[in-house]
C-alpha positions in Angstrom: 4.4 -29.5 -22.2 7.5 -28.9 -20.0 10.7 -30.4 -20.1 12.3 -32.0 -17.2 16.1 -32.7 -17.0 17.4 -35.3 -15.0 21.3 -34.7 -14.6 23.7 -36.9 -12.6 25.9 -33.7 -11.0 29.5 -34.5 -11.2 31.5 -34.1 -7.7 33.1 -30.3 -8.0 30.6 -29.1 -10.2 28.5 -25.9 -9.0 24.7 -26.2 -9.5 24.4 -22.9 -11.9 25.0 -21.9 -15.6 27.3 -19.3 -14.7 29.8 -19.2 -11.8 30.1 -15.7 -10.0 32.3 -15.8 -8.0 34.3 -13.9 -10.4 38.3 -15.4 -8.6 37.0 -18.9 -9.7 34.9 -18.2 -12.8 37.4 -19.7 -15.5 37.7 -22.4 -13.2 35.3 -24.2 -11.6 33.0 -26.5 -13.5 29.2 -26.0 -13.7 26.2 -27.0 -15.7 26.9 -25.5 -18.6 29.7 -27.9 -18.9 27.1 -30.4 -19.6 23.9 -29.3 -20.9 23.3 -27.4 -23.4 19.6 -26.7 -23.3 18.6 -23.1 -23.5 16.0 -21.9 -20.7 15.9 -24.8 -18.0 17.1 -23.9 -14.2 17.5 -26.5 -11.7 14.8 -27.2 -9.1 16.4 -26.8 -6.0 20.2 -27.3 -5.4 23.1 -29.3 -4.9 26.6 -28.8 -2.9 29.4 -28.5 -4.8 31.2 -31.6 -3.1 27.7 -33.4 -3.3 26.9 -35.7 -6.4 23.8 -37.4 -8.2 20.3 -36.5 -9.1 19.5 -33.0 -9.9 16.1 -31.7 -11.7 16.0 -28.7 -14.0 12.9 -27.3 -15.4 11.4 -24.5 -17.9 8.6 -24.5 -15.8 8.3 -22.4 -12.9 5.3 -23.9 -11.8 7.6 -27.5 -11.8 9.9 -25.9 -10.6 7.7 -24.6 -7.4 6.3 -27.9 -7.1 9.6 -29.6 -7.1 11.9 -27.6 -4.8 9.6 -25.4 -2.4 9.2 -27.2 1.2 5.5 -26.8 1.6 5.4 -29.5 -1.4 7.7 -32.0 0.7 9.3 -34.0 -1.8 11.0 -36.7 -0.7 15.0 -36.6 -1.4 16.7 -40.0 -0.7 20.7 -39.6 -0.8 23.2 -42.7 -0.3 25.7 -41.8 2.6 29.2 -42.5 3.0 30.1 -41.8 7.0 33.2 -41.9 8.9 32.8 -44.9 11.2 30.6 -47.9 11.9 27.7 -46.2 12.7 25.3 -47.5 14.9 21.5 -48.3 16.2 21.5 -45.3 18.3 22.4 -42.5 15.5 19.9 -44.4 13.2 17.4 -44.2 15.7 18.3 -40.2 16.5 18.2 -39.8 12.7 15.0 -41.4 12.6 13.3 -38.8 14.7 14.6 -35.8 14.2 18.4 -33.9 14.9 18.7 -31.4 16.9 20.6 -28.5 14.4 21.5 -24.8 14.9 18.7 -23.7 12.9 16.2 -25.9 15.0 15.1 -29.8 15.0 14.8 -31.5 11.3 12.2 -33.9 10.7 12.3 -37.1 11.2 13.7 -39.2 8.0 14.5 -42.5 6.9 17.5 -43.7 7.8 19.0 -47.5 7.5 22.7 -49.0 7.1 22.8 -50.3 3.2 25.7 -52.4 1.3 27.7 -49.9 -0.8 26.2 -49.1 -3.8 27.4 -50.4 -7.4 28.4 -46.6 -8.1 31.0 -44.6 -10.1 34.3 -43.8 -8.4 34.7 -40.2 -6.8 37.5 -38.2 -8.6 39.0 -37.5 -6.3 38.4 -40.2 -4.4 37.5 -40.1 -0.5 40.1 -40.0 1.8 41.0 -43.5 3.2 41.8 -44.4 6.7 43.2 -48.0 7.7 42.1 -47.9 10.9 38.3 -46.4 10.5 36.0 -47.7 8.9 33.0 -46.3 6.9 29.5 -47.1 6.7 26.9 -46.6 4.0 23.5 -45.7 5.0 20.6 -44.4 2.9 18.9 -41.5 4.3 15.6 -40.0 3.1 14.4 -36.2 4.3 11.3 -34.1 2.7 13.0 -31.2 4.0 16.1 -29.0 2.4 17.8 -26.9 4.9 21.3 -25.6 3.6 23.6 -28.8 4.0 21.0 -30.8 6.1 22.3 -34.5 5.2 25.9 -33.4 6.2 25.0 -31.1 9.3 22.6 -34.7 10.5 25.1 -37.2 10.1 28.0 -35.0 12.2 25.4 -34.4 14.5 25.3 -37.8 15.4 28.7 -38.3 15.4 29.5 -39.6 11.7 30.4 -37.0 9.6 29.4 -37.7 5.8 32.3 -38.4 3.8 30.6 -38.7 0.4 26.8 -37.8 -0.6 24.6 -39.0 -3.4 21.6 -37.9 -3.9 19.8 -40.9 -6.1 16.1 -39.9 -6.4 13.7 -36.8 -5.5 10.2 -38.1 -5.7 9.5 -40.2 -8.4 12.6 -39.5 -10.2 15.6 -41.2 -9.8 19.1 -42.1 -11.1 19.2 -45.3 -12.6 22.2 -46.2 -14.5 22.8 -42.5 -15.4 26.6 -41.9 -15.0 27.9 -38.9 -14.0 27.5 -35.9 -16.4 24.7 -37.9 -18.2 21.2 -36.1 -18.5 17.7 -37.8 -19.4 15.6 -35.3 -21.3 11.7 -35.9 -20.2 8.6 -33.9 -21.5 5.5 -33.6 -18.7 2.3 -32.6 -19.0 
């Protein structure tokens, strides 16, 4: 039997046990803020200024199966973005960005109503005069900041990101700093 931790990441809070960047250590918060379970390590990663679902395991195995790309678990994130976006960056998002380190594939991309979510501390920065849009966006792919580097590229940058289900794990009413303890076979 392995365990399986679902953890709803705070905003600010590094995806490790430990901080090492030893000018911040006393400072910045992390996952052993939160859960104290001995030998678990999260299945892939989460930014810092990203929030919501993250999986930890004591099983490498689960662990392999969870985070490597040849496994291609679907992540599906809900997207704050600066402006109204539109058809046409749906559409581009839909097949594929063009990025520095090559072209993504193509996700799942569609405007949504803004979810019945916690509020960011701190909050997002408000303009009067631009608006935001929510989208949800869904990639089986994990390049280093991908969500954030496909949104900009199509001309929205991504002013907050949750990440509300890998696979067939999701959220649910977990609020921040809340885990759910599972044991799989």
């Amino acid at each position: 039997m392995s365990k399986l931790i679902l953890f709803n990441k705070p905003y600010n809070v590094l995806c490790q046990f430990t901080d090492t960047d030893e000018q911040h250590a006393s400072s910045r918060e992390n996952l052993s803020d939160y859960i104290n379970i001995k030998k678990v390590y999260p299945a892939g990663r989460l930014d810092r200024d990203s929030e919501g679902l993250l999986l930890l395991t004591d099983s490498g195995a689960l662990q392999h199966q969870i985070a490597h790309p040849k496994h291609s678990k679907e992540k599906s994130y809900w997207v704050q973005v600066d402006g109204a976006i539109d058809e046409q960056a749906l559409k581009q998002l839909c097949q594929g960005v063009r990025l520095k380190d090559g072209l993504t594939k193509p996700a799942k991309a569609r405007i949504i109503s803004e979810p019945e979510i916690w509020p960011r501390i701190p909050p997002v920065r408000f303009r009067k005069d631009i608006p935001t849009t929510w989208i949800e966006l869904s990639i089986s792919e994990g390049k280093n900041r991908q969500v954030r580097r496909m949104t900009a590229a199509v001309g929205f940058p991504t002013l907050r990101l949750i990440r509300h289900r890998i696979g067939q794990w999701q959220l649910d009413t977990m609020q921040p700093g809340e885990y759910r303890k599972l044991n799989i076979k």
